[in-house]
N, C-alpha and C positions, 0 to 999 in steps of 0.2 A: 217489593214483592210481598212486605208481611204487614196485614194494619188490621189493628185490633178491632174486637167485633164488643157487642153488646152482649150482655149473658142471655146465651138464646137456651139452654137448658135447667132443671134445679138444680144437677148433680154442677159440683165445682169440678174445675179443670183439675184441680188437686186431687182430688178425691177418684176422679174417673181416670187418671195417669197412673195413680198410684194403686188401685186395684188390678188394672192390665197389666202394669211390670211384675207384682206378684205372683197373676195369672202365669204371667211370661215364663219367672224363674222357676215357678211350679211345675211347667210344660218341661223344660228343659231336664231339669230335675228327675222326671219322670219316664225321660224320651217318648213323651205320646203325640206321634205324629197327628192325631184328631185333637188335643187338647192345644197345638201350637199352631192347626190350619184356622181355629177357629177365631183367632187372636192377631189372624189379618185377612185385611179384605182382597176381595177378588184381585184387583187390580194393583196390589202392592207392589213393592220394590225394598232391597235390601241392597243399599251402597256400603260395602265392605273396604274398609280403608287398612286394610292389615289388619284391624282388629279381632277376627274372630279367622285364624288361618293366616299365612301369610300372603295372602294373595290382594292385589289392587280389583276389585272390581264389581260390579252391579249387575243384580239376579231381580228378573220381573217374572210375576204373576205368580200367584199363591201354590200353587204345585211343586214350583222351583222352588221360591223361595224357602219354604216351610223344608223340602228334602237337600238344599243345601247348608242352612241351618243346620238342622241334626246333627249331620255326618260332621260338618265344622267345629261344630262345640264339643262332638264330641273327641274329636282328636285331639282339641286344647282344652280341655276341661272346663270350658268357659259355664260360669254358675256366678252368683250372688249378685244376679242384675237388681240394680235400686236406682231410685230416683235421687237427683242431686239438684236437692233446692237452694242450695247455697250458690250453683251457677244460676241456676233459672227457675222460677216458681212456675208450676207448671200454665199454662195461661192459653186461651182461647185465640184465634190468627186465622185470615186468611193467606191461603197458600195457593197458586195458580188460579184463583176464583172461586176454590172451593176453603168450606167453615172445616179448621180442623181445632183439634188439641195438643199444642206441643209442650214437648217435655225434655229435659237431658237426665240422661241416667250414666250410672258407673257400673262396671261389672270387672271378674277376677279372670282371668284366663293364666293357661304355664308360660304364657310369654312375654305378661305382664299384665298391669293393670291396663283397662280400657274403657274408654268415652262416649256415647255416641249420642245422636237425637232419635226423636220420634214422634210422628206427627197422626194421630188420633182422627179416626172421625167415629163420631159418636152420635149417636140416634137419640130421640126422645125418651126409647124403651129403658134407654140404659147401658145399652150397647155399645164396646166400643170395640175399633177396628183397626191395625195400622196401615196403612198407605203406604206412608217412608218412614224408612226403619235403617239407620247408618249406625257402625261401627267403628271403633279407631282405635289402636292401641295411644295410652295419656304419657305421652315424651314427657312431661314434667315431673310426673308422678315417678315414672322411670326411671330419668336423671334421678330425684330427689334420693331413689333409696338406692343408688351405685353411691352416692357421693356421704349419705346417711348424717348430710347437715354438717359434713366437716367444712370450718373454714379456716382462710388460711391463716396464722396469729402474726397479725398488722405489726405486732408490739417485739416481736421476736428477733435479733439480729446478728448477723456474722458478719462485724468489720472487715473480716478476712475475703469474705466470700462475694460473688460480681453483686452488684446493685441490681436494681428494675430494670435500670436501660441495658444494661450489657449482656442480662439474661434474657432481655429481649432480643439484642443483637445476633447474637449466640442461635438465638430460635429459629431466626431467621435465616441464618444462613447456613441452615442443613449442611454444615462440617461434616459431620459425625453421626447421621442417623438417615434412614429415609422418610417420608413422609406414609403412613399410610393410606392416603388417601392425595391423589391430584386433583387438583380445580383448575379447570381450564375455561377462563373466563372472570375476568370481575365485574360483572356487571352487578346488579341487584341478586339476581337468580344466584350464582358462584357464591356472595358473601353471604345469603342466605344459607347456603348449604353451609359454607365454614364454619358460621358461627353454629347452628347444630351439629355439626362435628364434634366443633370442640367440647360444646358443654356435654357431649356422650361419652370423652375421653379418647376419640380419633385425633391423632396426627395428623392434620388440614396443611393443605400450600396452595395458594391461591397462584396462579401464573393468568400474567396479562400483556398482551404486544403494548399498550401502550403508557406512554410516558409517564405517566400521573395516574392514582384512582382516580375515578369519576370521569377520566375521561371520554370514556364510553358514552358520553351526553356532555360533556361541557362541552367537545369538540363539535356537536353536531347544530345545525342554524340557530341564528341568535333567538328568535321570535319563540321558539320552543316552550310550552309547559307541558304539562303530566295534561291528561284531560278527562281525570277523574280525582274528584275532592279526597283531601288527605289522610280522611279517615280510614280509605279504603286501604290506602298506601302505607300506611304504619307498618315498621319493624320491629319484629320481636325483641322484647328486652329492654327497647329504648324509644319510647313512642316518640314523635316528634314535640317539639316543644308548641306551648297554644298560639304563638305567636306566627306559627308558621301561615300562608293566607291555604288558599282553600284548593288550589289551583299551582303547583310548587314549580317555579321556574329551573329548567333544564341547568344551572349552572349552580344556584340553589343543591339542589339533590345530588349535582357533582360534590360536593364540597359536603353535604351529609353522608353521603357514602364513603369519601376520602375519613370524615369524623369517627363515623360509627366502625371501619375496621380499624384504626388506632385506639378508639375506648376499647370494643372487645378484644384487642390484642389478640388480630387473626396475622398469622406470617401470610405472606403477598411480596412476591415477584413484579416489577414494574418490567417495561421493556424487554420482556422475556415469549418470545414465540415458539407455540408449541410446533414441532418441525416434524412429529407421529410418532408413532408406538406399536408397538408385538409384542404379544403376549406368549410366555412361555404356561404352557400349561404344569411342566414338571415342578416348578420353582412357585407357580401361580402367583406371577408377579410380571408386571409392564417391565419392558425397557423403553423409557422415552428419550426423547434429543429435543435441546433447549437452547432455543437460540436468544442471546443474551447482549448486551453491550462488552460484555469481557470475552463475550466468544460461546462454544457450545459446553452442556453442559448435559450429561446423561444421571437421570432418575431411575428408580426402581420402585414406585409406589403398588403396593395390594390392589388398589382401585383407584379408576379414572372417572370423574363426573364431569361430563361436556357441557357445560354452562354457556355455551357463547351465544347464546338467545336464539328461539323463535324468529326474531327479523335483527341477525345481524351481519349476516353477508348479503351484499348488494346485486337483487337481481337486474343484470343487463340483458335486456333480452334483444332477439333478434328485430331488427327495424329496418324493412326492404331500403335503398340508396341513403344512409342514415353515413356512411363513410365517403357520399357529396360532399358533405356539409363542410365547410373550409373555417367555421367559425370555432368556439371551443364545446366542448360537450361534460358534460359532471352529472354522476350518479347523486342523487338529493342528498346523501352520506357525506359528498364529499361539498357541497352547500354551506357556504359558512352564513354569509352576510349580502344583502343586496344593495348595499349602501355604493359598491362598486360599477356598477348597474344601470345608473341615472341616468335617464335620457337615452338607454339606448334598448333594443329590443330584445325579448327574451321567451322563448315558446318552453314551456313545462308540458313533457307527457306525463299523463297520470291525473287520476281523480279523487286519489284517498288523501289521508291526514295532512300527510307533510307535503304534497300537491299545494294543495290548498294554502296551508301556512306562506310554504314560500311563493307562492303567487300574490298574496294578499303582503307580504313583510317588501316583494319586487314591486308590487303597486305603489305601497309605502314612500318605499324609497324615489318614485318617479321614473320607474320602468314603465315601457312598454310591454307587457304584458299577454301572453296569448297558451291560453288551457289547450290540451287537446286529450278530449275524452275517447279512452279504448273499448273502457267496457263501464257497462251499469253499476252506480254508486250508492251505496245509502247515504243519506244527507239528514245528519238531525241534529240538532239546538244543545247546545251544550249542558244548559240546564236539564233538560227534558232528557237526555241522556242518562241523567245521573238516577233517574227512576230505574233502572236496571238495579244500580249496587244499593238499592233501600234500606237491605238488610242492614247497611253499615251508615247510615245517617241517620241523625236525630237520638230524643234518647232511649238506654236501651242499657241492655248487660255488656260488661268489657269485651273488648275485641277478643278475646280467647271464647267467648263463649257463643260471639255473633259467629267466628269460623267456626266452629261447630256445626255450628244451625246451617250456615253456607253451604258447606262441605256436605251436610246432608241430606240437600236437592239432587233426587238422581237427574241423569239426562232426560229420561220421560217426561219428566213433572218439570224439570229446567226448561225446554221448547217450551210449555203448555203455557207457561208463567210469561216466557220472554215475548211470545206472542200475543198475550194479554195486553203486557206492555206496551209491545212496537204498534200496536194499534192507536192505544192512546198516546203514542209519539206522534203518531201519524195527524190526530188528531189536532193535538197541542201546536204543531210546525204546516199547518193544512197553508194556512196563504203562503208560508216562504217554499213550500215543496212545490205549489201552482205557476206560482212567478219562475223555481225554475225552470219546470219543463216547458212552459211558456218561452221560457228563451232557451231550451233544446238541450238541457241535459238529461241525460237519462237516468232515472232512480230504479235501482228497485230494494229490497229491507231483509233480505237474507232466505234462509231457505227455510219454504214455508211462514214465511214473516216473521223469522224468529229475531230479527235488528242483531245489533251490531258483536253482541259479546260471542256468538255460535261463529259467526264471521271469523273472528279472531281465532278462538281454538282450532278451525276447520283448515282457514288459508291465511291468518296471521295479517287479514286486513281486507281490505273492501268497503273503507267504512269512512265519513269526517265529520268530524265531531265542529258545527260550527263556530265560529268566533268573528265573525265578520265575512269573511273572503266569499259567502255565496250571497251575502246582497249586494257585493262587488258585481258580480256574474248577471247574477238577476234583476237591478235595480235598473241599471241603465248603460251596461254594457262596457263600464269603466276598466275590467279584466275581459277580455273578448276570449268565448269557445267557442270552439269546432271538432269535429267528428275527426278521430284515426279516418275514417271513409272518406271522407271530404277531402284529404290529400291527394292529389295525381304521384308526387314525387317530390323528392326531395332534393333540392338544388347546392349546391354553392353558399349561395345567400340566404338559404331560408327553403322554404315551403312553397309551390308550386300547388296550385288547389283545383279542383276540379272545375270551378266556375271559369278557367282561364285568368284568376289572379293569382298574384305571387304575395307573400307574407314574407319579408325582410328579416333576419333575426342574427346577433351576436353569439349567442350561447344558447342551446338548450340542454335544458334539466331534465332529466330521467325521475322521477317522481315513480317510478316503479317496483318498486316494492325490495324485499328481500326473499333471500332462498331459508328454506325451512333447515334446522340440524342437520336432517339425513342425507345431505348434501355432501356436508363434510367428511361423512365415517369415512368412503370409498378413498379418499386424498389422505386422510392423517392415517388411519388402521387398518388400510388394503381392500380388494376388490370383495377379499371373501368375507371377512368380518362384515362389510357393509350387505353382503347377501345375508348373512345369517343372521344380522341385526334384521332385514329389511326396513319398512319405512316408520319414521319418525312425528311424531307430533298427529293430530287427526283424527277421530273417532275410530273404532278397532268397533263393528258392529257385535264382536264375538260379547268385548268384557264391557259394552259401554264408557268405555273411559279412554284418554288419549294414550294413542298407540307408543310405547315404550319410554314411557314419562314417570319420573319417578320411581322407576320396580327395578326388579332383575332386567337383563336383557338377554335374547339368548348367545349374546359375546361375554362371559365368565367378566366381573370385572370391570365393566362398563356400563357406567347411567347417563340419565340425562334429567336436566333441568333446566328450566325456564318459564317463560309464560310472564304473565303479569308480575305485580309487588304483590299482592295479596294471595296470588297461587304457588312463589316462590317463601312466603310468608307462611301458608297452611301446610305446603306438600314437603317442602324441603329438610323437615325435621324426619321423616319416613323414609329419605335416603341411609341417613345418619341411622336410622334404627336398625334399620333391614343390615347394614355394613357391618355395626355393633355386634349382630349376631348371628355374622358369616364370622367374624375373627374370635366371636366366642365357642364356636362350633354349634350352632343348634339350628343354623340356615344354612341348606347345601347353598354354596357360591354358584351352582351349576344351575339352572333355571331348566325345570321339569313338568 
């Protein structure tokens, strides 16, 4: 999304950054609403990431922006905005197709120090103007001055007293304390949150049904990788080692995950199902039930974080005579390996990721093979894909400073860029997209063209990233598709097609996707919590930002998180703050 320009003015990007943030702090300073409209352009946006106010969310066009400013800073006192060239000297970029100037600056608020970018367009005259303008309270700076550099003396010891292991033991098995904070889920997003828990000084418990960390992905089909390069996937605190390849295999990343909660010594529950919860308001605290291998066990944490991902319950959905079928049936979850497979027939519904994988790992293996497409797919080249996360490939400032910059693309300026893009995907993949509608799948690249990554926040897929399986499709018919419409019915044996043939099959795979979070509230926290939560995950057109992700919610008590590694990598530390400071008193727990 960002590639460097030629110097097209005299003034330096330094120089014209650093006059505007002065302007800035001057404006503020002063409260003059003319001296802060005139210090962004028309067309601006201010993505507010807790930083200025406790609130998640993004204000367009200069009227707003400039009159919600004001009134924010000044209720947090926010002052001594400066440039921070030690993260990033301020430097010249294209941004959705337009020449700006980006910068990152520091500033003081009462709720902490904070972070943000901002991204300049600047004229010949001299002029310059902000477009994007993000804020963030700085979780590190935060941590650093609770903690004020104490460590713990390595060198120090009580013979008497339990060792590492046992007061690890001990941690873990909440005897004698509650947790303040539950995690329900261990996948990436849950140990994300733990681990900023802990380091804000929350009492974290991770609970997971199943058997092993990482299971969560080592259980799921063998053929599996991430299918975005590693850089993007990086974990706070512990970056992957260089050695890792670029593309990290599904059992891989189990076994990193399993690593990195025994390095950060987060407690984690295995085999433990969360069975639901009610909140007392008098007490403002859960009562949960835990279903264990020892049996049940009842919790009382402050707060519940629902971590069980974006896509991790299995959607089955309705499939007119689909309870014909005499052969066996599996949701793609429950998909391990097609090696079993060989030589006999196999029909997958579904057209996105893990569709595809296992069509192409069942061709592999010497299945018979047969797609059946329901609805319209995006289909793009794996490399060519990876032109979306730009900002985090090649070289550049440390990952803390790239999520910065990330984080401080509003949704406006985010479409305008991703459709820049999905164009030149379009371009890049034009013969393998021709071949396949030539052989009758149907594409189309999101809403408004905006390709794959909108997809994902929006409906959590619709998308496949390729690695082979569509010149399978396309080249010469080696994985055979057909249309949901093409079916007359479904038989005993298989498929029943509208042309008067019949399609034989042993098993078919549901390749259909998963159910979003807010699926779950109504079964684990009751009919009412889940009204008063309403819906989860999906753009909220009010705050531009995904609907009850990361913030308060208005269930006292309860969060949510998920999404990608690098969203549960950027957002996840902003659970842990906002908690920090409902249990320090200075954030009503009540969401207003």
């Amino acid at each position: 999304m960002l590639d460097k320009l030629n110097p097209a003015t005299e003034d330096t990007p330094e120089l014209a950054a650093e006059q505007w943030i002065g302007a800035l702090d001057a404006a503020f300073a002063s409260r003059s609403t003319e001296a802060l409209a005139a210090l962004f352009a028309p067309e601006s946006h201010w993505r507010n990431i807790f930083g200025i106010s406790w609130q998640f969310a993004t204000f367009s066009g200069r009227q707003r922006v400039v009159a919600e400013l004001l009134a924010r800073a000044e209720a947090v006192g926010a002052s001594g905005f400066r440039l921070d060239d030690r993260a990033l000297i301020p430097r010249r970029a294209v941004v959705a197709g337009r020449e700006a100037i980006e910068a990152v600056f520091t500033f003081d608020t009462s709720n902490g120090p904070g972070t943000g970018a901002v991204r300049l367009l600047h004229d010949r005259s001299g002029n310059s103007a902000a477009w994007t303008f993000s804020t963030m309270l700085d979780f590190n700076r935060i941590c650093e001055a609770r903690t004020d550099g104490a460590a713990e003396q390595s060198h120090a010891r009580d013979f008497a007293a339990p060792d590492w292991l046992e007061q690890r033991q001990a941690s873990r098995a909440y005897a004698d304390r509650e947790p303040d904070v539950l995690i329900v889920g261990g996948g990436h997003a849950g140990i994300a949150a733990a681990v900023e828990c802990k380091r804000i000084g929350l009492d974290a418990l991770i609970v997971d049904r199943e058997r092993r960390i990482g299971d969560n992905w080592r259980l799921r089909y063998r053929g599996l990788k991430l299918h975005n390069k590693t850089p993007v996937n990086l974990f706070r605190y512990l970056p992957f080692p260089p050695s890792f390849p670029d593309y990290i295999p599904k059992d891989k990343i189990a076994n990193w995950l399993e690593s990195y909660v025994d390095i950060m010594e987060l407690d984690f529950w295995t085999e433990s199902s969360f069975e639901g919860a009610r909140y007392d308001d008098a007490t403002q605290r859960w009562t949960v039930t835990l279903q264990g291998t020892s049996g049940p066990r009842m919790l009382h944490p402050k707060h519940i974080v629902l971590a069980t991902s974006v896509s991790g319950t299995p959607n089955i959905p309705r499939i007119d005579g689909i309870e014909n079928f005499e052969g066996k049936v599996l949701h793609s979850s429950a998909f391990a390996a097609g090696r079993e497979w060989a030589r006999r027939s196999v029909v997958v519904f579904g057209t996105g990721t893990s569709a595809h994988d296992i069509c192409q790992e069942l061709h592999a293996a010497g299945a018979d093979v047969t797609m059946v497409q329901r609805s319209p797919t995006m289909v793009v080249n794996v490399e060519p894909a990876q032109l979306y996360d730009k900002t985090y490939l090649g070289d550049g400032p440390p990952i803390e400073v790239r999520d910065i910059l990330n984080s401080g693309v509003p949704l406006a300026v985010m479409k305008i860029a991703h459709r820049i893009i999905t164009d030149e995907v379009k371009r890049l993949d034009a013969p393998l997209l021709s071949r396949l509608e030539r052989a009758g799948f149907r594409l189309e690249f999101g809403e408004d063209g905006t390709g794959w990554p909108l997809k994902f926040r929006s409906r959590g897929g619709g998308y496949y990233f390729n690695v082979g399986c569509s010149e399978l499709i396309a080249a010469d018919g080696k994985i055979r598709l057909i249309q949901a419409a093409d079916i007359a019915d479904i038989t005993a044996t298989g498929l029943a097609l509208n042309d008067g043939t019949s399609l034989g099959a042993e098993l078919f795979v549901l390749a259909t996707g998963y159910k979003g979070p807010d699926h779950l509230v109504g079964r684990l926290f009751g009919e009412d919590v889940a009204a008063r939560v309403g819906r989860v995950w999906g753009f909220d057109d009010a705050s531009q930002e995904l609907r009850n992700m990361w913030t308060r919610t208005p269930q006292p008590g309860l969060w949510f998180a998920g999404g990608a590694f690098s969203q549960a990598r950027i957002y996840s530390r902003f659970i842990a703050l906002q908690i920090a400071a409902i249990e320090a008193g200075t954030l009503s727990k009540q969401l207003t």
